[in-house]
C-alpha positions as CSV (number, residue, x, y, z in Angstrom):
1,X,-127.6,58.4,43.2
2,X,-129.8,55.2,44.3
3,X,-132.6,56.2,46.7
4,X,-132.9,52.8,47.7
5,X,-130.6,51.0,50.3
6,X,-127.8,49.9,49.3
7,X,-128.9,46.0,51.0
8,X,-132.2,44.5,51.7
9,X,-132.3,41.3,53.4
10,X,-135.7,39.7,53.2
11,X,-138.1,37.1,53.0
12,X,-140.0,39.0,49.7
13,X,-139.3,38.1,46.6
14,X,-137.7,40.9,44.5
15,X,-138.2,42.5,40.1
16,X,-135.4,42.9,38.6
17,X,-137.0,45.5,36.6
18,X,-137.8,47.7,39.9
19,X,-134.3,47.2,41.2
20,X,-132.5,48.5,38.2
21,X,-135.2,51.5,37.9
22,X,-134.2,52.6,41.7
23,X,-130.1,51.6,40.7
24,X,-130.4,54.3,37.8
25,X,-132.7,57.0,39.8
26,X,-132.5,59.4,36.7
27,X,-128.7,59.3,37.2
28,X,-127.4,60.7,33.5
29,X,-124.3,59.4,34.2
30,X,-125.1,55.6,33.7
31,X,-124.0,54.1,30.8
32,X,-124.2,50.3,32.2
33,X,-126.1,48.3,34.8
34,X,-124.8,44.9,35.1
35,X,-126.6,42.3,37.4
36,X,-126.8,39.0,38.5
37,X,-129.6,37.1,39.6
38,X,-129.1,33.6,41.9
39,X,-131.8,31.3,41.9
40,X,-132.6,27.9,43.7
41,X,-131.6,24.8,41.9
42,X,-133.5,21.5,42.3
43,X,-130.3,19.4,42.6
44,X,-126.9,20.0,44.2
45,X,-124.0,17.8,44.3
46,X,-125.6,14.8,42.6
47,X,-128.8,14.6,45.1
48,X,-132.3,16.5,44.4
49,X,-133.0,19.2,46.3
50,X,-136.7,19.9,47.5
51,X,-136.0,23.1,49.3
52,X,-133.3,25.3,50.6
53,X,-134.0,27.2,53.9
54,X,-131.6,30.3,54.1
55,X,-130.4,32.3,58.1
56,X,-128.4,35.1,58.8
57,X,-127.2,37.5,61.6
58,X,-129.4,40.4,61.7
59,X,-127.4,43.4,61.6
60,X,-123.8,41.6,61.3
61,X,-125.0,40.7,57.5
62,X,-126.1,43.8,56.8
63,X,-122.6,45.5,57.7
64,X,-120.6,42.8,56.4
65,X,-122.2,43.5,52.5
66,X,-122.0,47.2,52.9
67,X,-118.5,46.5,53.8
68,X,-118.2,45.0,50.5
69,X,-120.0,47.0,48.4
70,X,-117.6,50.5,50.3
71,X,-114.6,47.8,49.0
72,X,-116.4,47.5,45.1
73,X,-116.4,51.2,45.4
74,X,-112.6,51.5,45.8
75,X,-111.5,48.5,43.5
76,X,-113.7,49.5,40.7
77,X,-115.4,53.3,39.1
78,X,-118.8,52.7,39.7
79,X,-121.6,55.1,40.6
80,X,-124.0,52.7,42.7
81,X,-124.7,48.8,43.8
82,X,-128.0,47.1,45.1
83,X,-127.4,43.4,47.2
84,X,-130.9,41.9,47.5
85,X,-130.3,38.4,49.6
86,X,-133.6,36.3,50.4
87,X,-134.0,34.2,53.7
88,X,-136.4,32.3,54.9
89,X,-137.7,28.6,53.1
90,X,-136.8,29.0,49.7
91,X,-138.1,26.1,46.7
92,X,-136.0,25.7,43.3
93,X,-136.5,28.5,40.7
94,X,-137.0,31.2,43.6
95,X,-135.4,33.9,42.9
96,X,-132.0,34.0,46.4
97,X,-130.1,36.8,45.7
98,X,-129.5,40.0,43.1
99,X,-126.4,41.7,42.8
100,X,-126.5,45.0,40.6
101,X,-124.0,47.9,39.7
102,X,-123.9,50.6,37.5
103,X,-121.0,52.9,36.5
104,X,-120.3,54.7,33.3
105,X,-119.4,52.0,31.0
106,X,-120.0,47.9,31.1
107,X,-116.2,46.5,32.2
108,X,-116.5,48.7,35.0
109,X,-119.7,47.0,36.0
110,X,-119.4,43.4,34.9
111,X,-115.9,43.4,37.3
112,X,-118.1,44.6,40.4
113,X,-120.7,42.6,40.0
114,X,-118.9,39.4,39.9
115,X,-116.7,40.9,42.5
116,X,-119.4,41.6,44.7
117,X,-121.2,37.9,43.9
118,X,-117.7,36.3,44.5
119,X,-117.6,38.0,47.7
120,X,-120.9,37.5,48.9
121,X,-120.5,33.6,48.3
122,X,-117.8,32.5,50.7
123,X,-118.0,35.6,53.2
124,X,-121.5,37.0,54.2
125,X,-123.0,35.4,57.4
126,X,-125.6,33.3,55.9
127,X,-126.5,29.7,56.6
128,X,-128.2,27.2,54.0
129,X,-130.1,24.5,54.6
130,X,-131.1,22.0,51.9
131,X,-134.0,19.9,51.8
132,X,-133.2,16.1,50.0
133,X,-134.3,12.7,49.6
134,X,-131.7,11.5,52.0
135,X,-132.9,14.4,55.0
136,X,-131.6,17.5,55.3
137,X,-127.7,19.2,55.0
138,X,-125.9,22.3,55.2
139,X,-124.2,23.7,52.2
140,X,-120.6,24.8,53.0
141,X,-118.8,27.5,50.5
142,X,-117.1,25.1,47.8
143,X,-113.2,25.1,47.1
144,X,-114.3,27.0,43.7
145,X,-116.0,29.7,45.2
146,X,-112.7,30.3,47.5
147,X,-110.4,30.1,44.3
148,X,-113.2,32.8,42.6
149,X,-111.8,34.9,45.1
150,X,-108.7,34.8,45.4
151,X,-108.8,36.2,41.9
152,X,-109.8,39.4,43.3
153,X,-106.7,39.0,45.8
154,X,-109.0,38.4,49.1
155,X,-107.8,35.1,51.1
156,X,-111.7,33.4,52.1
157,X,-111.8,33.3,56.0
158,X,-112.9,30.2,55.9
159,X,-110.1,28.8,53.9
């Protein structure tokens, strides 16, 4: 099993490298690590984006990703999963968040990991703040990111 926690929410920057060394942990079992790494874009709905400042609930974020990692566990046969989030002032091509799972083969994987990224978009507590020409916005979940879930038979709760 992982010896790592299952979520880190920090202002570091994270390898991907490291993080799917501590997912494996000599496990034998593990014939597939899938991940998914978000990064900061420079432009977002037609505007440039300088920077993107990122807040969350201490505690109440952490819970609500375990919560949704303990549901990947149910939905899908996997052995382990890693949810890296930054927060803090973020500028484009840093490195936001890291979603990785491994199981015993690849469908398994690739289905929790989007799972998990789907989830994570539209229901963990964080708030984003972008940084534009025209001053400075928050960035609500989008309509498509509330339809990527339903997929997965979840209704977003803020729908």
């Amino acid at each position: 099993m992982a010896s790592s926690p299952r979520v880190l929410i920090t202002t570091d920057d994270f390898n991907l490298a490291d993080e799917v060394a501590a997912l494996r942990a000599n496990d034998k079992r593990v014939g597939a690590v899938c991940s998914f790494i978000g990064t900061v874009r420079d432009r977002n709905d037609g505007l440039g984006v300088s920077s993107m400042e990122l807040e969350h609930y201490p505690g109440m974020t952490e819970k609500a990703i375990e919560a949704m990692i303990d549901e990947a566990h149910q939905r899908f046969d996997i052995y382990a999963a890693r949810v890296i989030h930054r927060v803090g002032l973020l500028q484009p091509l840093d490195q936001i968040v890291l979603v990785a799972v491994s199981s015993a083969h690849r469908g398994e994987s690739f289905q929790a990991c989007e799972f998990l990224m789907d989830y994570l978009k539209t229901q963990a507590p964080f708030w984003k703040k972008e940084q534009t020409a025209e001053g400075a916005r928050w960035v609500d979940a989008r309509v498509s990111d509330d339809a990527a879930l339903a997929k997965w038979g979840i209704r977003a709760s803020n729908a």
